[in-house]
PyMOL Python script that loads the backbone (N, CA, C, O; Angstrom):
from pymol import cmd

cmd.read_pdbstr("""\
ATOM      1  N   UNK A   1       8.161  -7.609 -51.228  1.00  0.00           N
ATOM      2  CA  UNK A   1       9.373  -7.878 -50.498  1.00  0.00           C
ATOM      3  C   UNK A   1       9.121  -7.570 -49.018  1.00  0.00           C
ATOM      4  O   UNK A   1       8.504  -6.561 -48.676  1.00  0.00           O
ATOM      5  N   UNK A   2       9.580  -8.404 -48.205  1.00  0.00           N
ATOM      6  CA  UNK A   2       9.198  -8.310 -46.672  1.00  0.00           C
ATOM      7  C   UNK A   2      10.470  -7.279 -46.340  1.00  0.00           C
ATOM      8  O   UNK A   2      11.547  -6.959 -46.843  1.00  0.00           O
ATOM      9  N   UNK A   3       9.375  -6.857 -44.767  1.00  0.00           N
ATOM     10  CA  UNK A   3      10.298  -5.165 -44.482  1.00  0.00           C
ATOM     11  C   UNK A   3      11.333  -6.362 -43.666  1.00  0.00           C
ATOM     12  O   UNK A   3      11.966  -5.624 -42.911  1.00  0.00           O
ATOM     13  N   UNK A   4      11.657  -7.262 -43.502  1.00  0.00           N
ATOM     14  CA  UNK A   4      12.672  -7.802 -42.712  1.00  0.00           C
ATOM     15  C   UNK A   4      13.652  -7.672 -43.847  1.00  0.00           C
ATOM     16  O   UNK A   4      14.682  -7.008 -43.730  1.00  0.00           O
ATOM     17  N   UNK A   5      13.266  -8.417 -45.124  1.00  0.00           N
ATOM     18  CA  UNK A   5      14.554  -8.638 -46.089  1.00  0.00           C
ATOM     19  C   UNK A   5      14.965  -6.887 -46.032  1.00  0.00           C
ATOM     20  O   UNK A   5      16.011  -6.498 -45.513  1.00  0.00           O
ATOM     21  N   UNK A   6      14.003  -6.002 -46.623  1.00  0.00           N
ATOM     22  CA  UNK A   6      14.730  -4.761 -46.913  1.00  0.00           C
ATOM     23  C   UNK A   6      15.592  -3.933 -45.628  1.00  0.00           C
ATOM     24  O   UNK A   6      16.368  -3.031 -45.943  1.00  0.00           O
ATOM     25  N   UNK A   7      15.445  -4.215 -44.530  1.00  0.00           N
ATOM     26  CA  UNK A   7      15.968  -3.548 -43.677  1.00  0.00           C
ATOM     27  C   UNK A   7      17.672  -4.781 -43.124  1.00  0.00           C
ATOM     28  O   UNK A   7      18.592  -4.371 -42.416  1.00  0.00           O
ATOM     29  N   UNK A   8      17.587  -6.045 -43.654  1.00  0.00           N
ATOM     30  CA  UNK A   8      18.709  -7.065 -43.560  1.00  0.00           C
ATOM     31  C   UNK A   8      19.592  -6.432 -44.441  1.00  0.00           C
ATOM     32  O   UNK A   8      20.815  -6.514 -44.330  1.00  0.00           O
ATOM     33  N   UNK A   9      18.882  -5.663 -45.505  1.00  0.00           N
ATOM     34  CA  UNK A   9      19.820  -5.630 -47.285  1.00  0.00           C
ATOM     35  C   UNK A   9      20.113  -4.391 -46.674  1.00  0.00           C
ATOM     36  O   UNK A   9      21.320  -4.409 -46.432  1.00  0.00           O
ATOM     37  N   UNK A  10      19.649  -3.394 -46.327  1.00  0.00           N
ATOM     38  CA  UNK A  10      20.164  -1.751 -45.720  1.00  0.00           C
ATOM     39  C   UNK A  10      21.620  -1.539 -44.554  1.00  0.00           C
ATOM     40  O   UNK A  10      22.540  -0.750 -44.334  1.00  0.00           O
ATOM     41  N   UNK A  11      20.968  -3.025 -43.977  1.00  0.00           N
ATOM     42  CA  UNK A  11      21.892  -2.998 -42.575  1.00  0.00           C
ATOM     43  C   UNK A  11      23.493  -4.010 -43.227  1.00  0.00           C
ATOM     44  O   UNK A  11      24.579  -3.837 -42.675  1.00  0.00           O
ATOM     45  N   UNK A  12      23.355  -4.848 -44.241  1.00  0.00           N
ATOM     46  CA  UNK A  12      24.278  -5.101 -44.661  1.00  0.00           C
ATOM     47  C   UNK A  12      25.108  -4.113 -45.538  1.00  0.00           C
ATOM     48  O   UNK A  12      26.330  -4.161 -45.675  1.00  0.00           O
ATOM     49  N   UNK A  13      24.339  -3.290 -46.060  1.00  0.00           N
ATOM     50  CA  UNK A  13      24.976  -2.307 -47.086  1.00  0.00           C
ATOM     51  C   UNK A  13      25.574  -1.267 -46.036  1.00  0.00           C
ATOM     52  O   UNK A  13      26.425  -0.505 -46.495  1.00  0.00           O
ATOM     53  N   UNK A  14      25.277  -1.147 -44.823  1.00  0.00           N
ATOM     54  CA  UNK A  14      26.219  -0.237 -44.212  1.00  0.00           C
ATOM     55  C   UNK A  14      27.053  -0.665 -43.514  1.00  0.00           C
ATOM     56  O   UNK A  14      27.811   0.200 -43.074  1.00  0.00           O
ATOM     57  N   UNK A  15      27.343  -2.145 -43.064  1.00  0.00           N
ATOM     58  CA  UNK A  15      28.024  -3.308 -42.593  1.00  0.00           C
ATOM     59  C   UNK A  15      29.142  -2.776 -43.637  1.00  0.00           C
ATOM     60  O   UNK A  15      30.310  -2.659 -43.265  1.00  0.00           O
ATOM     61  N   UNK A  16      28.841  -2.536 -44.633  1.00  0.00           N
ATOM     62  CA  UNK A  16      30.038  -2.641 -45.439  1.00  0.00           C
ATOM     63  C   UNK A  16      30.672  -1.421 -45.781  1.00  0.00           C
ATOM     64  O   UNK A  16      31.834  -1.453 -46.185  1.00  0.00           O
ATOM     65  N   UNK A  17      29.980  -0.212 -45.657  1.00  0.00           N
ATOM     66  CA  UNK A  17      30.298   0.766 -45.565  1.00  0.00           C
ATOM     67  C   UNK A  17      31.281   0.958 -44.405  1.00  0.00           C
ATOM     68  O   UNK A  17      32.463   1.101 -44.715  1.00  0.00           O
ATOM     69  N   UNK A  18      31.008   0.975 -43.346  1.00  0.00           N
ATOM     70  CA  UNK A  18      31.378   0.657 -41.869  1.00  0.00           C
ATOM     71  C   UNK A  18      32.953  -0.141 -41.752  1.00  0.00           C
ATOM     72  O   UNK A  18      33.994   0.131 -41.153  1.00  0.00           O
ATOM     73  N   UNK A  19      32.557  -1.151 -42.573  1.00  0.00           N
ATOM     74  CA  UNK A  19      33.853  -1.960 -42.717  1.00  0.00           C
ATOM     75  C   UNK A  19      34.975  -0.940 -43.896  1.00  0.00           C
ATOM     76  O   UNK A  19      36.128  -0.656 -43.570  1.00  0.00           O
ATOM     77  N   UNK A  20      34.558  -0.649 -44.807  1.00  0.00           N
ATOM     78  CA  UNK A  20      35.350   0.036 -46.096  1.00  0.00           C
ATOM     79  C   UNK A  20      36.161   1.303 -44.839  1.00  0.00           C
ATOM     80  O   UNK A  20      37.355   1.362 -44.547  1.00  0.00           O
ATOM     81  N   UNK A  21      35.214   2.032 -44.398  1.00  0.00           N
ATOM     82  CA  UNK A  21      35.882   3.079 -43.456  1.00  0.00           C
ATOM     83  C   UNK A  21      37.141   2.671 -42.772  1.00  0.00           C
ATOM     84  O   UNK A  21      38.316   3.035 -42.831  1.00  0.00           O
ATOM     85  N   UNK A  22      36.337   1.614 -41.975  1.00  0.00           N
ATOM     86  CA  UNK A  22      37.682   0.694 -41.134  1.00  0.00           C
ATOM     87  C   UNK A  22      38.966   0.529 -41.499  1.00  0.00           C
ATOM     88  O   UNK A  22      39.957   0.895 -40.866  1.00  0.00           O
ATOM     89  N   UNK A  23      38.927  -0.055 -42.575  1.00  0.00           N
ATOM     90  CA  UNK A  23      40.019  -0.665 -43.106  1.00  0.00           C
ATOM     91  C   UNK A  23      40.942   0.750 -43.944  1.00  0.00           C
ATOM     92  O   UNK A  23      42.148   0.794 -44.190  1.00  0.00           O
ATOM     93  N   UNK A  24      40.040   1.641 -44.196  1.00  0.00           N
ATOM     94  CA  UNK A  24      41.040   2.310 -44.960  1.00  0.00           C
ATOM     95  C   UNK A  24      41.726   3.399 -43.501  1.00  0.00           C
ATOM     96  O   UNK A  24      42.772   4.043 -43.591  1.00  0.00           O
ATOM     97  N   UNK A  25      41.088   3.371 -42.616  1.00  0.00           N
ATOM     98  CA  UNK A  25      41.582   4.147 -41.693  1.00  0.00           C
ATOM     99  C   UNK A  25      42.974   3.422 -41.184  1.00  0.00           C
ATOM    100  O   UNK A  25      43.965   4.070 -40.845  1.00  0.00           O
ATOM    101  N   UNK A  26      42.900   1.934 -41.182  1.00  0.00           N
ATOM    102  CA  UNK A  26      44.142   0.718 -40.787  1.00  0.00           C
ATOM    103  C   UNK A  26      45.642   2.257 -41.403  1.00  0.00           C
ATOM    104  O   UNK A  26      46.601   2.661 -40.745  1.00  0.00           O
ATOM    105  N   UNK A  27      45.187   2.688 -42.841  1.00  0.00           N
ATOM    106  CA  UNK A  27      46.381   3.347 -43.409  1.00  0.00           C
ATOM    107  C   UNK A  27      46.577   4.528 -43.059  1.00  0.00           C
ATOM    108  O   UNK A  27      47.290   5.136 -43.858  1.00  0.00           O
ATOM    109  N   UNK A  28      46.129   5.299 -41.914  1.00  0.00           N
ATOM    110  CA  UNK A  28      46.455   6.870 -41.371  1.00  0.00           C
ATOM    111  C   UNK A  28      47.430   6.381 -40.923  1.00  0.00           C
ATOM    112  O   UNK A  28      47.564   5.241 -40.477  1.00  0.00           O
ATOM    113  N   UNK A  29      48.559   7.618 -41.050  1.00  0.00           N
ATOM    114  CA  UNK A  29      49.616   7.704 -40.382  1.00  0.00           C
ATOM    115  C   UNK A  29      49.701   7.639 -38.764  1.00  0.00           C
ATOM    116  O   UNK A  29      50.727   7.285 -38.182  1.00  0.00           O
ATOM    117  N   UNK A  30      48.504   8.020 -38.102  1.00  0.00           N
ATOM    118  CA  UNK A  30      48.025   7.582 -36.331  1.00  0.00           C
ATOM    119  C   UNK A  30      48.057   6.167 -36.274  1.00  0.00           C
ATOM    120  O   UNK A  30      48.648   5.613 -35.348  1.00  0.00           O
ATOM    121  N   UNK A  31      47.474   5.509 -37.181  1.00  0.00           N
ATOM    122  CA  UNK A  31      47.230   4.070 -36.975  1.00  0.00           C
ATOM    123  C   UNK A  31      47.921   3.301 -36.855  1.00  0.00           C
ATOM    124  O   UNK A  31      48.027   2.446 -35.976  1.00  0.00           O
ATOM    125  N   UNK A  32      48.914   3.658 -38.383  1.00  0.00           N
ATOM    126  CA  UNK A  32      50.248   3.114 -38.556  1.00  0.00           C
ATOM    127  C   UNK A  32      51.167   3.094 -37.085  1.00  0.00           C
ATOM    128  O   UNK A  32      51.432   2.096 -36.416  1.00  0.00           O
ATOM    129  N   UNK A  33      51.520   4.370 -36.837  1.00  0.00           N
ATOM    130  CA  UNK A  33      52.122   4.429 -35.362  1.00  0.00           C
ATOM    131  C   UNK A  33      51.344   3.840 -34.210  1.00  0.00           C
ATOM    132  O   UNK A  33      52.000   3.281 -33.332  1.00  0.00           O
ATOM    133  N   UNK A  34      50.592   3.870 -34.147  1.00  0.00           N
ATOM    134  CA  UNK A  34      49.639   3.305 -32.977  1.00  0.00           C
ATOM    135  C   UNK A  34      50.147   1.650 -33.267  1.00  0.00           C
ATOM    136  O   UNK A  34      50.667   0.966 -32.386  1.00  0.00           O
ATOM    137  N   UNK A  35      49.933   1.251 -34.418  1.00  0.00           N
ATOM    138  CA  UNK A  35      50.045  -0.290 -34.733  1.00  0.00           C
ATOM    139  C   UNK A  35      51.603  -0.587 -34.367  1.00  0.00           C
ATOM    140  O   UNK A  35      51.938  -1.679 -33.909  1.00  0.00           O
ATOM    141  N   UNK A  36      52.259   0.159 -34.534  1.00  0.00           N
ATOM    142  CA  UNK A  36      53.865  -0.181 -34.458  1.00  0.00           C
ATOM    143  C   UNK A  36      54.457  -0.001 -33.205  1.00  0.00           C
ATOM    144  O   UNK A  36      55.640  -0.334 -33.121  1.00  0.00           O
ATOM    145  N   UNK A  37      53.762   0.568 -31.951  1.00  0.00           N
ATOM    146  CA  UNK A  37      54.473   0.823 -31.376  1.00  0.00           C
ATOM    147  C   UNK A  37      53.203  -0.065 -30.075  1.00  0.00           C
ATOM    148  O   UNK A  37      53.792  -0.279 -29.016  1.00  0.00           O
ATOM    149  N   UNK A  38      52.067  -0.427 -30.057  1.00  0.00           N
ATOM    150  CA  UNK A  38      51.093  -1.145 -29.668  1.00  0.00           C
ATOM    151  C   UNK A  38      50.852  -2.233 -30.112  1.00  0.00           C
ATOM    152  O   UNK A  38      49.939  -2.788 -29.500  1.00  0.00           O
ATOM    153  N   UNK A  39      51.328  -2.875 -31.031  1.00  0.00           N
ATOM    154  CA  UNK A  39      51.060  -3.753 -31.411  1.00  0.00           C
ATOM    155  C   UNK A  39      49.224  -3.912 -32.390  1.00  0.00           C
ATOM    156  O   UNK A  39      48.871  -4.809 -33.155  1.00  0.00           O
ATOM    157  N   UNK A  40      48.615  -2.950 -32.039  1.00  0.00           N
ATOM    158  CA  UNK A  40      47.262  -2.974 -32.225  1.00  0.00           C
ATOM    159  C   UNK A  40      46.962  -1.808 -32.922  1.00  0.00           C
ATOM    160  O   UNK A  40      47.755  -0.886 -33.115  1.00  0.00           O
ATOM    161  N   UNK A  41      45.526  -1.874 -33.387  1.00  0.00           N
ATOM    162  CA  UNK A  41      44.802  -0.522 -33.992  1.00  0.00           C
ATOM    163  C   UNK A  41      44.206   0.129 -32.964  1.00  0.00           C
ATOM    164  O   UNK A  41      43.721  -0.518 -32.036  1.00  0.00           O
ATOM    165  N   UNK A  42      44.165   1.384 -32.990  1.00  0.00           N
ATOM    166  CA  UNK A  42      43.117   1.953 -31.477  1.00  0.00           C
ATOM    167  C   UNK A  42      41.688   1.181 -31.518  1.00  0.00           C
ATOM    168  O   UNK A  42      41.420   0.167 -32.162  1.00  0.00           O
ATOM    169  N   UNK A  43      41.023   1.772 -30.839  1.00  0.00           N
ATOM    170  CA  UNK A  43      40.062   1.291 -30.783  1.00  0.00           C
ATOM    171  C   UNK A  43      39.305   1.389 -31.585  1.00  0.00           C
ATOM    172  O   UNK A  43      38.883   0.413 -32.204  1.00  0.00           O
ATOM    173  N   UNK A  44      38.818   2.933 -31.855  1.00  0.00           N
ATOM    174  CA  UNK A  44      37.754   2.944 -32.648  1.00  0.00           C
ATOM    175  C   UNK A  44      37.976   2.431 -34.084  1.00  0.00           C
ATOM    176  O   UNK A  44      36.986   2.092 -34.732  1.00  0.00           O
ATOM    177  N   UNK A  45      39.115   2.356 -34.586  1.00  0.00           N
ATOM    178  CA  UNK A  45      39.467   2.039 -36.123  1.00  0.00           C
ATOM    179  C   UNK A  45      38.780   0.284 -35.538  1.00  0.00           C
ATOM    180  O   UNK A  45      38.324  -0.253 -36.548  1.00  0.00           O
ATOM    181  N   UNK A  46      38.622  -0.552 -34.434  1.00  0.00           N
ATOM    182  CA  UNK A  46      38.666  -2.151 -34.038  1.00  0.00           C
ATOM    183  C   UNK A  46      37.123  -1.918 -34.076  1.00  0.00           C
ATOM    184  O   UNK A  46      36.346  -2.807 -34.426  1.00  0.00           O
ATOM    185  N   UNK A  47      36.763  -0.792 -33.734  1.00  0.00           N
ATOM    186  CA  UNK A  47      34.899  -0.988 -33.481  1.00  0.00           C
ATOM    187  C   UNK A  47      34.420  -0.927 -34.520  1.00  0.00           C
ATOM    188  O   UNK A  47      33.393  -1.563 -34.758  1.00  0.00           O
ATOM    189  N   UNK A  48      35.303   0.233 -35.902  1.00  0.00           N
ATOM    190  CA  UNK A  48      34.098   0.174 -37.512  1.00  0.00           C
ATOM    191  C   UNK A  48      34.701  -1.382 -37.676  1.00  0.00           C
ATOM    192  O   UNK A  48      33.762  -2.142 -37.916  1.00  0.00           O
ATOM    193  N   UNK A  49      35.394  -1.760 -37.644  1.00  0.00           N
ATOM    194  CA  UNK A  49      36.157  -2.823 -38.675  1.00  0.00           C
ATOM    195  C   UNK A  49      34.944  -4.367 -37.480  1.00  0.00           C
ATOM    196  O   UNK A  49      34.296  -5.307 -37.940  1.00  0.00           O
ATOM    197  N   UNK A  50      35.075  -4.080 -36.446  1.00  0.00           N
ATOM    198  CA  UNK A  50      34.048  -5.506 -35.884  1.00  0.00           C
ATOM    199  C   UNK A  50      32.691  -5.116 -36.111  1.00  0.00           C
ATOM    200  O   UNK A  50      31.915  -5.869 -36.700  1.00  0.00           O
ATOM    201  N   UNK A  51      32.271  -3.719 -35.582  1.00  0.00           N
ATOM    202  CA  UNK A  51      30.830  -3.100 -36.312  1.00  0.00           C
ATOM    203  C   UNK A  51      30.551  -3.657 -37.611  1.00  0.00           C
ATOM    204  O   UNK A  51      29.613  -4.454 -37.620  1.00  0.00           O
ATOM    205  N   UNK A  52      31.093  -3.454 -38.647  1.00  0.00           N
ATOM    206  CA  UNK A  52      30.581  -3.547 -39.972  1.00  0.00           C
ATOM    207  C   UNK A  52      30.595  -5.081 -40.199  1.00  0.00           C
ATOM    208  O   UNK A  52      29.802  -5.638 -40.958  1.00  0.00           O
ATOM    209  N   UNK A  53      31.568  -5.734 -39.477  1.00  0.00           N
ATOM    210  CA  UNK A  53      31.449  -7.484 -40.068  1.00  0.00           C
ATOM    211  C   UNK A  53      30.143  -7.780 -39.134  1.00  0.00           C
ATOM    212  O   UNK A  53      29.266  -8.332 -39.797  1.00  0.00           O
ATOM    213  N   UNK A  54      29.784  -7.564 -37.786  1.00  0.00           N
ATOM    214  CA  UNK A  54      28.651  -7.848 -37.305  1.00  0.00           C
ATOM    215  C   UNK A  54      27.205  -7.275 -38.184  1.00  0.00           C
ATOM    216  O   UNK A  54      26.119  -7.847 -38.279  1.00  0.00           O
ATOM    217  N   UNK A  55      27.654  -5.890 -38.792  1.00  0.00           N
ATOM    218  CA  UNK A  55      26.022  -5.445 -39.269  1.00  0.00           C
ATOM    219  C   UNK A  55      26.347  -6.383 -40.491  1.00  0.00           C
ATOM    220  O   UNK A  55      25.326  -7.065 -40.567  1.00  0.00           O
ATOM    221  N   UNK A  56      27.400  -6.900 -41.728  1.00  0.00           N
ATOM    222  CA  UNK A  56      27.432  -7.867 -43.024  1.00  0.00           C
ATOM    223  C   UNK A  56      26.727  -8.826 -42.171  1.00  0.00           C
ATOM    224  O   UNK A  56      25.503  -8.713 -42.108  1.00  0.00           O
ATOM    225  N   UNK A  57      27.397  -9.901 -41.398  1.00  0.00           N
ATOM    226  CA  UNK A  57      26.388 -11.116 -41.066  1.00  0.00           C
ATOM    227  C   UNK A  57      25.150 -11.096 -40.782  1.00  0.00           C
ATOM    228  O   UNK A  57      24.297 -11.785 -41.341  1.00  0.00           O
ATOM    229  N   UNK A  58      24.850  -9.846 -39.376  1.00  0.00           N
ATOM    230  CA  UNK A  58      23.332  -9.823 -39.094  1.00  0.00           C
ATOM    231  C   UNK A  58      22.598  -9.488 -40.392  1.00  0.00           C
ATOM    232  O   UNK A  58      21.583 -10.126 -40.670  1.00  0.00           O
ATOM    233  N   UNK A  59      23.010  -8.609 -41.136  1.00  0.00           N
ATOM    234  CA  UNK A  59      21.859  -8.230 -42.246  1.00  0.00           C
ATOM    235  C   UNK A  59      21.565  -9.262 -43.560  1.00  0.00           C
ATOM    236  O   UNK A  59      20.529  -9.267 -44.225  1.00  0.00           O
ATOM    237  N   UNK A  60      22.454  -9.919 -43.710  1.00  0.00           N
ATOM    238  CA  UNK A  60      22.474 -10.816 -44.564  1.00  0.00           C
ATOM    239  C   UNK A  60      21.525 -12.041 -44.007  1.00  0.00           C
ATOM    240  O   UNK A  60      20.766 -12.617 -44.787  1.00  0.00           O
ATOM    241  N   UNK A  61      21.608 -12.418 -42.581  1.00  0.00           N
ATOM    242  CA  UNK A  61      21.259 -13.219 -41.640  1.00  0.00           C
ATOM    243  C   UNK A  61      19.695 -12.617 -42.024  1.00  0.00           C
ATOM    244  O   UNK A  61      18.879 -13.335 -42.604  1.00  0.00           O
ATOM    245  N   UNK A  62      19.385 -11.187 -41.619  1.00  0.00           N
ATOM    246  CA  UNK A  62      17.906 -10.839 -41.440  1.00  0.00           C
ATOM    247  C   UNK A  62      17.272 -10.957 -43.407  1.00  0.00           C
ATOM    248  O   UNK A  62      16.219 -11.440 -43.821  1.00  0.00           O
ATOM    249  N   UNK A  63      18.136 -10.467 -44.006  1.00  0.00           N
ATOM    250  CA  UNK A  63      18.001 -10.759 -45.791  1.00  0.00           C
ATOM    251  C   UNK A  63      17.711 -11.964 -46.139  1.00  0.00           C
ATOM    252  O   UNK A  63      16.753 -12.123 -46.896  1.00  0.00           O
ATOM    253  N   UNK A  64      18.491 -13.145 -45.655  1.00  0.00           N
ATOM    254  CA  UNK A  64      17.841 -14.710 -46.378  1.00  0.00           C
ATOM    255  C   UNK A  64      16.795 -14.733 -45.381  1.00  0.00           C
ATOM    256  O   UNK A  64      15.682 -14.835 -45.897  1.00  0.00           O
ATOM    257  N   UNK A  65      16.791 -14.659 -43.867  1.00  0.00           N
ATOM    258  CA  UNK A  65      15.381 -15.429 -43.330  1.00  0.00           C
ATOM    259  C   UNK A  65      14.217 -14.455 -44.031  1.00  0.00           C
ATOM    260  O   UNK A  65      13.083 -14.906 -44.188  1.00  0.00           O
ATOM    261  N   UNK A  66      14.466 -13.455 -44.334  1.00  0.00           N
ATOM    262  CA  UNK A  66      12.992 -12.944 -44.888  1.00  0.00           C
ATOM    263  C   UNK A  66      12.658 -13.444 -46.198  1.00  0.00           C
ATOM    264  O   UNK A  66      11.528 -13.306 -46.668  1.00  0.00           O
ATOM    265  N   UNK A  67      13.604 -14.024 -46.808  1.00  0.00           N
ATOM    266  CA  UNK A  67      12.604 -14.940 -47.706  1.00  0.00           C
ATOM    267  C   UNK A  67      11.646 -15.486 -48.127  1.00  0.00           C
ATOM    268  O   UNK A  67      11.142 -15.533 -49.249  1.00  0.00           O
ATOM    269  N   UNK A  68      11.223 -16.197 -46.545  1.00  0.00           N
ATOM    270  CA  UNK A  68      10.146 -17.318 -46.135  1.00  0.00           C
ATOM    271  C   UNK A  68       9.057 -16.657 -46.187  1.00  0.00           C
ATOM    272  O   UNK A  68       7.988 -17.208 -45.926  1.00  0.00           O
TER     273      UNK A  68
END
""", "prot")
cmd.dss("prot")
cmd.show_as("cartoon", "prot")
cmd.util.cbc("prot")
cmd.orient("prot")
């Protein structure tokens, strides 16, 4: 197995980790208020939640090209 696929499959598996964090943070009671009265999530809850969908695509991205 090429070290590209295994390090695509590592970086997606924490893509998703990253993301799971995110999203469950969306439900703190800070967030909640932050969301209701901002319209938005703070930031850092916006950086795991875009972090982790960027490390799912890139690693998946680096996982199929190492195929070849």
């Amino acid at each position: 197995m090429p070290v590209s696929r295994i390090v695509g499959i590592a970086l997606a598996v924490a893509g998703i980790v990253f993301l799971i964090i995110g999203l469950n943070a969306t439900d703190a009671p800070v967030e909640q208020v932050s969301e209701a009265v901002t319209g938005k999530y703070t930031e850092n809850t916006m950086w795991y939640i875009a972090g982790g969908l960027a490390a799912i695509v890139g690693g998946g991205f680096l996982a199929l090209a190492g195929r070849g």
